[in-house]
C-alpha positions as CSV (number, residue, x, y, z in Angstrom):
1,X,-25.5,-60.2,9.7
2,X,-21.9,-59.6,10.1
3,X,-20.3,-56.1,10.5
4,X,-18.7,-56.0,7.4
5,X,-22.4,-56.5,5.7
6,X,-23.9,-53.8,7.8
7,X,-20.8,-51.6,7.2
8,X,-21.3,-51.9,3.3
9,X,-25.1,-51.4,3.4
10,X,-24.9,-48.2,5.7
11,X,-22.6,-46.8,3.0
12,X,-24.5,-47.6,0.1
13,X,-27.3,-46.3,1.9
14,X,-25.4,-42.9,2.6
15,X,-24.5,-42.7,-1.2
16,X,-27.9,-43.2,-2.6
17,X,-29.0,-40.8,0.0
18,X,-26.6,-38.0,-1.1
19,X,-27.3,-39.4,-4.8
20,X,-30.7,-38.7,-4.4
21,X,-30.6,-35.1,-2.8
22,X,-28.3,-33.8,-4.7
23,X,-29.1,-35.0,-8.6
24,X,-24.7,-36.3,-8.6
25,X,-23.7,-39.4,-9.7
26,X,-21.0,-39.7,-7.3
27,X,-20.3,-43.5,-9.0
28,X,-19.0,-41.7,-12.0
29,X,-16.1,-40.0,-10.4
30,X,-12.9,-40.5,-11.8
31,X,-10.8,-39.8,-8.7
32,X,-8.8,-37.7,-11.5
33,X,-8.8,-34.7,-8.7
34,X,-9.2,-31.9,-11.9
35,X,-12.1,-30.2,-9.7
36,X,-9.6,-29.6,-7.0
37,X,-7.2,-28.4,-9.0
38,X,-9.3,-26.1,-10.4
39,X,-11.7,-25.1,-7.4
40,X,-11.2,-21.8,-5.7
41,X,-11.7,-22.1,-2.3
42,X,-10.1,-26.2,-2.3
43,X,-7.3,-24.7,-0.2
44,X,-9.7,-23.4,2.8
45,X,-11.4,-26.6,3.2
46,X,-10.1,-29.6,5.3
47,X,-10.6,-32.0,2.5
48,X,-10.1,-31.7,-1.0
49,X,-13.2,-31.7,-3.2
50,X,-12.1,-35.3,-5.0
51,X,-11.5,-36.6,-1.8
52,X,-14.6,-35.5,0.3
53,X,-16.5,-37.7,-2.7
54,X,-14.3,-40.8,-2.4
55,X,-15.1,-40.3,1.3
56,X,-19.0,-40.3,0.3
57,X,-18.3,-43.1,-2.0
58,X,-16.9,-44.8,1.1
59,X,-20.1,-44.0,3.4
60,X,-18.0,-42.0,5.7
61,X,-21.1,-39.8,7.2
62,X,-19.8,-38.2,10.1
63,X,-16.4,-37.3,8.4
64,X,-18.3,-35.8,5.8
65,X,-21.3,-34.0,7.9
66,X,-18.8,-32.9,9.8
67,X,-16.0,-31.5,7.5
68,X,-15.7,-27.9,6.5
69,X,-15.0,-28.2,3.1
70,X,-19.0,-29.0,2.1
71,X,-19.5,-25.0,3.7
72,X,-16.3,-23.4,2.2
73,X,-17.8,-24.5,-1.6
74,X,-19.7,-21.4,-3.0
75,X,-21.4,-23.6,-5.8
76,X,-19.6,-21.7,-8.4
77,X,-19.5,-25.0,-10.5
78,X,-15.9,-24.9,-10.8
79,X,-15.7,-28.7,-10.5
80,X,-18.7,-29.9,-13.1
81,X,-17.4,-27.8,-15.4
82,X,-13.7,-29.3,-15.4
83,X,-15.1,-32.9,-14.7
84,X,-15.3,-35.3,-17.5
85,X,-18.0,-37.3,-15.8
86,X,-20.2,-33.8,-15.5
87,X,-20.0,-34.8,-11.4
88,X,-21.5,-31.8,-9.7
89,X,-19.7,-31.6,-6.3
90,X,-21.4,-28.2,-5.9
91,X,-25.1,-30.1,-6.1
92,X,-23.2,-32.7,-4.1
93,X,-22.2,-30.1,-1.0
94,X,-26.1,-28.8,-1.4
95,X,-27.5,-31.8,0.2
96,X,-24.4,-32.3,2.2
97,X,-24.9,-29.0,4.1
98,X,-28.5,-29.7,4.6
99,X,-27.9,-33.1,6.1
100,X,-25.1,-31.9,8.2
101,X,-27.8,-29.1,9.8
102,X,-30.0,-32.0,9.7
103,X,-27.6,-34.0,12.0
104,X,-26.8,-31.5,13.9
105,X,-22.8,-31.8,13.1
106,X,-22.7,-28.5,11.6
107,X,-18.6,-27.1,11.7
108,X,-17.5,-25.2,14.8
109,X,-16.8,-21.4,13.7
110,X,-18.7,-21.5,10.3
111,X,-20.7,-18.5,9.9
112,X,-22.3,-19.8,6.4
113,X,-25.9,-21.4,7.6
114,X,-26.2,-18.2,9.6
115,X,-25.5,-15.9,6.1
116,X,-27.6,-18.4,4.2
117,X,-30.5,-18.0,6.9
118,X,-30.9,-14.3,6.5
119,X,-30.2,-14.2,3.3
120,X,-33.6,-16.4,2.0
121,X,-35.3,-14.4,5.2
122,X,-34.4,-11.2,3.4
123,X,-35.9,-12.9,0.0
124,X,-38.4,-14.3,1.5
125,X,-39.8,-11.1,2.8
126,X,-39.0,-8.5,0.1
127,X,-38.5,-10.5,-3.0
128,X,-35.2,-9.5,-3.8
129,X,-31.9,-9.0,-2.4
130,X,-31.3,-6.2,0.2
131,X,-27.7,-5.8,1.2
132,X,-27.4,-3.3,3.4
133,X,-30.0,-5.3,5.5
134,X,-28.6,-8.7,5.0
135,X,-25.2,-7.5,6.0
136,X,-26.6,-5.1,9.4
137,X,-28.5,-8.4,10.1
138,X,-25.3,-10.7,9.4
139,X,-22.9,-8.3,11.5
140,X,-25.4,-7.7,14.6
141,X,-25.3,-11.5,14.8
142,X,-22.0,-12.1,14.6
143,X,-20.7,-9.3,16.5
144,X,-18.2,-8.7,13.5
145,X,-19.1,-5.4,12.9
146,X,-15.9,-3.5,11.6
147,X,-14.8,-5.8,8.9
148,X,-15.4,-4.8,5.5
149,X,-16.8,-1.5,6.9
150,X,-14.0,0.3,4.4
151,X,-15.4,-0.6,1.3
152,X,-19.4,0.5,1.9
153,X,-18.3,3.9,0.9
154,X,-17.0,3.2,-2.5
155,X,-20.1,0.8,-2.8
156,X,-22.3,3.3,-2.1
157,X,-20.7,5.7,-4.5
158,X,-20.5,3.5,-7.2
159,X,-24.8,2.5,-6.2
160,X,-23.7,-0.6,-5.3
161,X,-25.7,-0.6,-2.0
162,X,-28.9,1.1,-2.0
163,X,-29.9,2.6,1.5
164,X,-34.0,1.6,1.0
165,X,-34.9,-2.2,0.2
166,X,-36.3,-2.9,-3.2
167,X,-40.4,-3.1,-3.4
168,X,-41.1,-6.0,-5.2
169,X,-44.6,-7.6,-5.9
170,X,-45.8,-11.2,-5.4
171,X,-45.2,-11.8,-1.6
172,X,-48.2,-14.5,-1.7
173,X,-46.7,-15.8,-4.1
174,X,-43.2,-15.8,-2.4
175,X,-44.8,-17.4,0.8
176,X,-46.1,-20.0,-1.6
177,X,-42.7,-20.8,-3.2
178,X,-41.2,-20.8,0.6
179,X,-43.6,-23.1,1.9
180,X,-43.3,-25.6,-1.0
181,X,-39.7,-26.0,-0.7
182,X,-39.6,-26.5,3.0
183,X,-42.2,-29.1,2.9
184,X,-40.1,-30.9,0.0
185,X,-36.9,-30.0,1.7
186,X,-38.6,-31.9,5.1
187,X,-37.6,-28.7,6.6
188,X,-40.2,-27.1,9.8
């Protein structure tokens, strides 16, 4: 089999793969870039959003796995809203940023898998959203602790942050949900 053949077949298998995680159909995109013009946060990534799926279209893994644009997106839909083909880049960076921890090619100085981690830890455990605790947790671990600190006042006196977690019922139930999705995700 000649390079060019196995070159062709490893991206086709990198598209279906992505495809399949993520629910896009990345064959659809125009290349008309109107999710990068409109996307928020397309200036703080490395690659722009109609690029980075020209460069899965093209079976570029490790550019992709490795570029910082897939943790930059906040899935704020953005893009499949403004795309005529309905492509959902936000789905699309979903399975992106699980492969890329999966590879181990996470981006240098990214903080995001850490926030994402306690985040569904804090979920997981109380049900809800606690973010006082999410953000002690997120600032112990990062060392970043006086960023930010000027606005928990007005939060607090506008009951933005509450100083107790929430009680919430259901934590079988929770575990339940957990443990499905990391068996489906593949995740241990």
């Amino acid at each position: 089999m000649s390079k060019t053949v196995q070159l062709a077949d490893a991206a086709a298998d990198f598209v279906a793969e992505v495809e399949h995680a993520s629910a896009a159909n990345l064959a659809a995109c125009l290349q008309c870039a109107k999710c990068t013009s409109g996307c928020p946060v397309a200036a703080r990534g490395d690659v722009k959003p109609h690029v980075l799926v020209r460069l899965v279209q093209l079976g570029q893994r490790d550019a992709v796995l490795g570029c910082r644009t897939i943790w930059e997106c906040t899935s704020c839909q953005t893009c499949a809203t403004r795309c005529p083909q309905g492509v959902s880049i936000a789905a699309m960076n979903d399975a992106l940023r699980q492969m890329s921890r999966a590879a181990g090619k996470v981006v240098a100085g990214t903080r995001v898998p850490l926030f994402n981690d306690i985040f569904l830890r804090t979920v997981r455990r109380l049900g809800r959203m606690y973010e006082v605790g999410l953000m002690t947790s997120f600032k112990l671990r990062t060392r970043d602790f006086f960023s930010d600190t000027d606005k928990v006042p007005t939060m607090l006196k506008k009951g933005k942050l509450s100083i107790l977690p929430p009680r919430v019922a259901g934590k079988g139930e929770r575990k339940q949900l957990f443990d499905r999705a990391r068996r489906a995700g593949g995740a241990k």
